[in-house]
N, C-alpha and C positions, 0 to 999 in steps of 0.2 A: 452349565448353571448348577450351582452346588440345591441339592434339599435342603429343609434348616439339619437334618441329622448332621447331613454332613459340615453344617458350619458352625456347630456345635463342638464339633470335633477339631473343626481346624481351630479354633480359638481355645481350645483346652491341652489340646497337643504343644501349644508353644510355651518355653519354660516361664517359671515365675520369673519376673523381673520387672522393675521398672519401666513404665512403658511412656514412650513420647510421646506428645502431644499428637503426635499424624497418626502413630499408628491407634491411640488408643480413639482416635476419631474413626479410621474404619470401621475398625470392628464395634462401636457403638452403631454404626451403619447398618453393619453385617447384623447386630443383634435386632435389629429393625426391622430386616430386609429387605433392605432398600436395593439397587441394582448396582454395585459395586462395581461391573464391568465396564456398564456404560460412562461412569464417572472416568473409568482407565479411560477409556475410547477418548472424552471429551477434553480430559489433560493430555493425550498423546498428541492432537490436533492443535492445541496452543503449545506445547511443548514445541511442534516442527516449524507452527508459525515465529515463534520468538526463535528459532535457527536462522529462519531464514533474514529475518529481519537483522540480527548481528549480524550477519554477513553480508547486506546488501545498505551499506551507509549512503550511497547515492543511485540515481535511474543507473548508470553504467553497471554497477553490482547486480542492481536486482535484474537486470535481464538476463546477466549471466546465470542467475540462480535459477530463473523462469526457467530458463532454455533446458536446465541440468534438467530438471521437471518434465518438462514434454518431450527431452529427449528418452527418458525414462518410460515413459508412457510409449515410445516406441512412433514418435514424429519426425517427420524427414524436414530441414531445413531449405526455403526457397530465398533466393536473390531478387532483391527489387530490378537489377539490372542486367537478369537473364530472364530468357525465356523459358518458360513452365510449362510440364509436362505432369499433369493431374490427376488422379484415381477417385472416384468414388471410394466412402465409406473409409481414405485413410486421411490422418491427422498432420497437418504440414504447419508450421509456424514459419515468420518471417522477422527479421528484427532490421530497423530502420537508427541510423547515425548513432547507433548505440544506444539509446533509451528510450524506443521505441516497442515496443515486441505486438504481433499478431499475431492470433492461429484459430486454424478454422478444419473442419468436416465436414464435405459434402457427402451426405449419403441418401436423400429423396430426392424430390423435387421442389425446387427453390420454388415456380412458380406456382406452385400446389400448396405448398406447408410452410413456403418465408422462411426467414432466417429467427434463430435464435442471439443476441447477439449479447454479451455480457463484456462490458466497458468500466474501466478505472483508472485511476492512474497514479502514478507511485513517486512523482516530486513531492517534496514537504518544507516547509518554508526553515530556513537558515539562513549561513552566511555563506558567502564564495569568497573565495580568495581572488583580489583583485588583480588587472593586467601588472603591475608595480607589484610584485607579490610582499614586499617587506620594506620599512626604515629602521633604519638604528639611530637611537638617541638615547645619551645618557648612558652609556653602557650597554643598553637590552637593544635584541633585535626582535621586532613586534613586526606582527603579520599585519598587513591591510586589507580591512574584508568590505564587504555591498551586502546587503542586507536582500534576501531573496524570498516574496511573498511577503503575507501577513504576520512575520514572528512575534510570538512575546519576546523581546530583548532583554530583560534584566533575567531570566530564568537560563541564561547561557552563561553568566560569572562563575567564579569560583568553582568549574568544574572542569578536570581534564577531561582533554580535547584532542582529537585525531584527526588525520585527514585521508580524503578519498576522492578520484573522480577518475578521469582521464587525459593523458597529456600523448602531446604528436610531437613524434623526434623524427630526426634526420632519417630518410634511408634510400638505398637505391633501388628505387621503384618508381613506375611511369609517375605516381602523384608527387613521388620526394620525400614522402612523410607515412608513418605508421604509426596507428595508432593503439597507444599501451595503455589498458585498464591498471589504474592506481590504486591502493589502500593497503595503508601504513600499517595498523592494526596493533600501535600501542599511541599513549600517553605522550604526545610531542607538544603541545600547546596550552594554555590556559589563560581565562583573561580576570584576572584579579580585583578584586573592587577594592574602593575605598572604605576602610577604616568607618564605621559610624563618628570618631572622635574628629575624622577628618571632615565629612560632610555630615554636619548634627541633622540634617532634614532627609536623610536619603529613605527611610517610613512612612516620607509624608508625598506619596505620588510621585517620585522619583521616576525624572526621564535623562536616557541616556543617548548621546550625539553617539553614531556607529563611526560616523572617519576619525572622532579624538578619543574616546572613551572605550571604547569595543575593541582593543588592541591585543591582541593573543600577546603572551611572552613568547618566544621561542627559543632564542637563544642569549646567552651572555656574550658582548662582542666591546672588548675593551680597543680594540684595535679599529673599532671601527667599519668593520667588512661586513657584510652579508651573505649569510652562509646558506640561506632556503635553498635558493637553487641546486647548490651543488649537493645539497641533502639529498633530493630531488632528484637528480641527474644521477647520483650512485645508487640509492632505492632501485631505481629500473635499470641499471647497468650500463649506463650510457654518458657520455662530456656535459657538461653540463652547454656547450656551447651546439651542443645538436640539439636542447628543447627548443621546438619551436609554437606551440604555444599548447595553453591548458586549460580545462575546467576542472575547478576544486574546492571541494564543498569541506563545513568544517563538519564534527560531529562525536556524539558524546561518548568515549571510551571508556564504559561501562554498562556491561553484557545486560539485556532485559533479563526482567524474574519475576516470578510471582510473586504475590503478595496477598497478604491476609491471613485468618486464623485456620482455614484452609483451603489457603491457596485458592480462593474464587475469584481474585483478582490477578491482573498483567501488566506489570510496571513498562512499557516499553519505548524509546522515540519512533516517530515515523507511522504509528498505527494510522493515520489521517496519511495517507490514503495508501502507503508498502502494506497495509494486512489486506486488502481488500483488492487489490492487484493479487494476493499469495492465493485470496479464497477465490475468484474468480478463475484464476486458469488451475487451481487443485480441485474446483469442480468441475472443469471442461474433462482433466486428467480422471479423474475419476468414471466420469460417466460411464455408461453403456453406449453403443450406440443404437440405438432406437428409430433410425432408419430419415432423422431430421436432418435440418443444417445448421449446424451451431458455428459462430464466430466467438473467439474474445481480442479484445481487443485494449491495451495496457500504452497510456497515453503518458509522455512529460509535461513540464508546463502547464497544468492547470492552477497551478499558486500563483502565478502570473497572467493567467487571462485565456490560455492554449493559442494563443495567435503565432503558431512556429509550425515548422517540416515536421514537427515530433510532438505536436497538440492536436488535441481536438476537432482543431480548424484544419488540420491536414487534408489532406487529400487518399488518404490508407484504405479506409471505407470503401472509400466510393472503388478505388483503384483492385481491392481484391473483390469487392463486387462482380466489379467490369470482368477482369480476370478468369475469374470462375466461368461467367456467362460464355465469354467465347472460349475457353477450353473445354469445356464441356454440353458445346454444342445450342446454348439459349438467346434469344434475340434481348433487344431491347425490350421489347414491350415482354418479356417472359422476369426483365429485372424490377420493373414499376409494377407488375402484379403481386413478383415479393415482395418488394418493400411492402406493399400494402398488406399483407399477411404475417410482416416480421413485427415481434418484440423485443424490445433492449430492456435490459436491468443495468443502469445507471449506478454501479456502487462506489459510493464517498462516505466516509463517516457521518454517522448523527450524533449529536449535541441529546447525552443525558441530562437528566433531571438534577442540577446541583443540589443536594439537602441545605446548604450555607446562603443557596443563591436562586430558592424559590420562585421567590418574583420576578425571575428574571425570565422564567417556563411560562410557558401554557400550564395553565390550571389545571384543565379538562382531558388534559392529553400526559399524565406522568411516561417520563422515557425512565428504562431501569438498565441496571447493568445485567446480563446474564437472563435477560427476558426474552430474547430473540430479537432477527431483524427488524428494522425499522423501516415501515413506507410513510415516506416523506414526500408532502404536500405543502403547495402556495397557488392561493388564490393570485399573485400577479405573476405564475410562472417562471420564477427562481427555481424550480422545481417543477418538472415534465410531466409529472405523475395525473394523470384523468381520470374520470370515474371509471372509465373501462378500463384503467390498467388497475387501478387499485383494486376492481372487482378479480379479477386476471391473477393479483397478489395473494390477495386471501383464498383462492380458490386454490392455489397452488400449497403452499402452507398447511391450509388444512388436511389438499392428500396425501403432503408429506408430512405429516405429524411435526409440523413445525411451529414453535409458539412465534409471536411476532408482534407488534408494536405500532403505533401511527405517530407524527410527528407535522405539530405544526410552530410556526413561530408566533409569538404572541402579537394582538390584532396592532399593539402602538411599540413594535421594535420592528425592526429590519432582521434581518438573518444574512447567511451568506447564499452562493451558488456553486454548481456545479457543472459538472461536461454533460449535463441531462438536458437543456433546453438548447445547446448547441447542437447536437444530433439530431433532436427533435426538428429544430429550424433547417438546416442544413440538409436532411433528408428527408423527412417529410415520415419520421418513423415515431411507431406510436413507443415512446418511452417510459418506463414503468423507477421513479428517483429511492433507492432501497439504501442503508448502510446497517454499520453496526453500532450500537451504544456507546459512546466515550464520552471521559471528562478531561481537562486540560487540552483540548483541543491547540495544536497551534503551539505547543511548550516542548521545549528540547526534551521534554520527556510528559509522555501521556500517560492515561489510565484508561484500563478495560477491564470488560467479563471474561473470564478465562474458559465459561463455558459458549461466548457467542461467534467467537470462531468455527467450532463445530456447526454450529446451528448456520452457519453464513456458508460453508461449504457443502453442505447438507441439502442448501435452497438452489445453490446453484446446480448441483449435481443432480436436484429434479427436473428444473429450469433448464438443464438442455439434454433431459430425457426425454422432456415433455415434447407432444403435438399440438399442444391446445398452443393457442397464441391469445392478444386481444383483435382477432381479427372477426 
């Protein structure tokens, strides 16, 4: 930490010159003295989170990125269909049909201390490319996509488009097929609107059909042929007569970035809910271990209801639960006394406070950007969160010097849900519903705080230091 002497010095030592707008905002900081480092700190932390986000366009990517993570952290990888062989106090992840990932530390006593469990999940609503991948008409070969989750649809025109996901080719192995993580990683697609000249109403609540109007271009095809596939089929090195079949999302080829006068904002897609998957296991990664038993756990499928082998509704839980208990020696009833002593932090995005779209908030409850996490409450249980975990919330917050937020939906609108009242139901665990601040929720591209990242991996990094539970 510099004295003012010495920042005195550093600001006079640099030569005369024109100074930019960023830098002459430090050092009006610096003249302040304000803590200049922790600002580095807190851009370093959206800096990695907007990495990883570019590089994890669908659940297939971001596991891959998870995994680079906890393999980093020094985690050993288990098979759902082998048998496990278990250590206390070390860090093991498991990844399920590809877009699934857990990982967990056992290092006390489960039926003493419960679990810590920290859950999110990293689908986000677009488009797939359908089994028919493509028609040509008219000269153009336009891709045919399904509409996945709640999208806004007119916020996907006029912007190049990429694609990503997974496809299974031919190979000689007991299943016949192997399967290859995809992503293109330039500008192949775009779906073009009309003209205002052509539809004089498209300002006035304009809605768009996704089977005739939602048409990516992709290629020129005067001859009539379709060419996707074997685009496809050479990307991965392979005939195009050995795909045999694919998941493939579309998504917008154009890197996140900050934004604003400095930089306190994060232009990115996917933050609902890829950032909150990055802060949950960047704080498992971070911890100490503190002699707890922490899970996280990173679900697909919650844009569509989590009803699949890779949602919510799975079986994962319950299954490294069980797991744990008999390798390491606890009965049944040593697993229903955790649970009864575990806490989950449920992290999904929150819905900030629009300035344009006031009334459409809670009055009494303003959400901000870059004010910390949000616990998020509903009187009809769209939302997990109880007086004992919200106290459990704030209790935690405050001994980590964390600012933080409350969230409710206003008493004559609806809101949406989360994987927080499925675990709740389903295991009978007391769940605590937390996210971070955004705007645009649901658009091929959102908005955030560039400092609630930090503050989000910050909570979680307490959250499974911690002992305390709401138990």
């Amino acid at each position: 930490m510099y004295s003012k002497r010495h920042r005195f010095r550093l600001i006079s030592a640099v030569p005369h010159r024109k100074k930019s707008a960023l830098s002459s905002c430090y050092e009006r900081a610096l003249l302040k003295g304000e803590n200049i480092h922790m600002d580095m700190v807190k851009r370093e932390y959206a800096e990695k989170l907007l990495r990883y986000i570019d590089a994890a366009p669908m659940p297939y990517q971001s596991v891959d990125e998870l995994e680079k993570m906890l393999v980093s952290a020094g985690a050993a990888e288990l098979c759902e269909d082998e048998k496990w062989s278990l250590e206390k106090g070390k860090l093991y992840y498991l990844k399920k049909n590809g877009t699934q990932l857990a990982a967990f530390r056992i290092s006390g006593e489960p039926s003493e201390d419960g679990f810590r469990i920290g859950a999110a999940h990293h689908d986000a609503p677009g488009f797939r490319i359908k089994t028919a991948p493509s028609s040509v008409d008219f000269g153009y070969e336009r891709l045919i996509l399904e509409g996945y989750g709640g999208l806004i649809v007119h916020g996907w025109l006029d912007r190049p488009l990429s694609v990503a996901g997974r496809v299974y080719v031919k190979a000689d192995n007991a299943e016949g097929s192997l399967a290859v993580n995809v992503n293109i990683k330039k500008p192949v697609v775009q779906i073009p609107s009309a003209a205002i000249h052509v539809v004089n109403d498209v300002n006035n609540g304009a809605k768009f059909n996704i089977q005739t109007e939602m048409c990516p271009f992709f290629a020129q095809s005067d001859d009539g042929k379709s060419r996707f596939t074997g685009f496809l089929a050479e990307h991965i090195g392979v005939c195009a007569d050995d795909i045999l079949s694919y998941e493939l999302g579309l998504y917008e080829a154009v890197p996140s970035c900050f934004v604003g006068l400095d930089d306190e904002f994060i232009s990115a897609p996917r933050l609902d809910d890829a950032s909150l998957a990055y802060c949950t296991v960047a704080g498992l990664c971070e911890a100490e271990d503190s002699g707890g038993n922490d899970i996280a756990l990173i679900f697909d499928h919650e844009e569509i209801g989590s009803r699949s082998d890779r949602g919510a509704m799975s079986n994962t839980l319950l299954q490294i639960v069980d797991r744990i208990c008999e390798k390491l020696g606890y009965s049944s009833e040593d697993k229903y006394r955790a649970f009864a002593k575990s806490t989950v932090f449920s992290a999904d995005m929150a819905h900030a406070s629009h300035p344009s779209y006031l009334s459409k908030a809670e009055p009494n409850l303003p959400v901000k950007l870059n004010k910390g996490p949000v616990l998020k409450m509903a009187t009809g249980q769209s939302y997990a969160t109880s007086p004992r975990g919200t106290a459990f919330f704030k209790t935690l917050c405050e001994r980590a010097d964390i600012p933080y937020q409350q969230f409710n939906n206003r008493s004559d609108a609806r809101g949406g849900g989360t994987i927080g009242p499925i675990i709740s139901y389903e295991y009978g665990l007391s769940v605590v519903d937390i996210g971070n601040p955004m705007l645009a929720m649901h658009s091929v591209r959102e908005f955030g705080g560039s400092e609630d990242v930090y503050y989000m991996v910050k909570l979680f990094r307490a959250f499974f230091e911690s002992k305390e539970g709401t138990k």
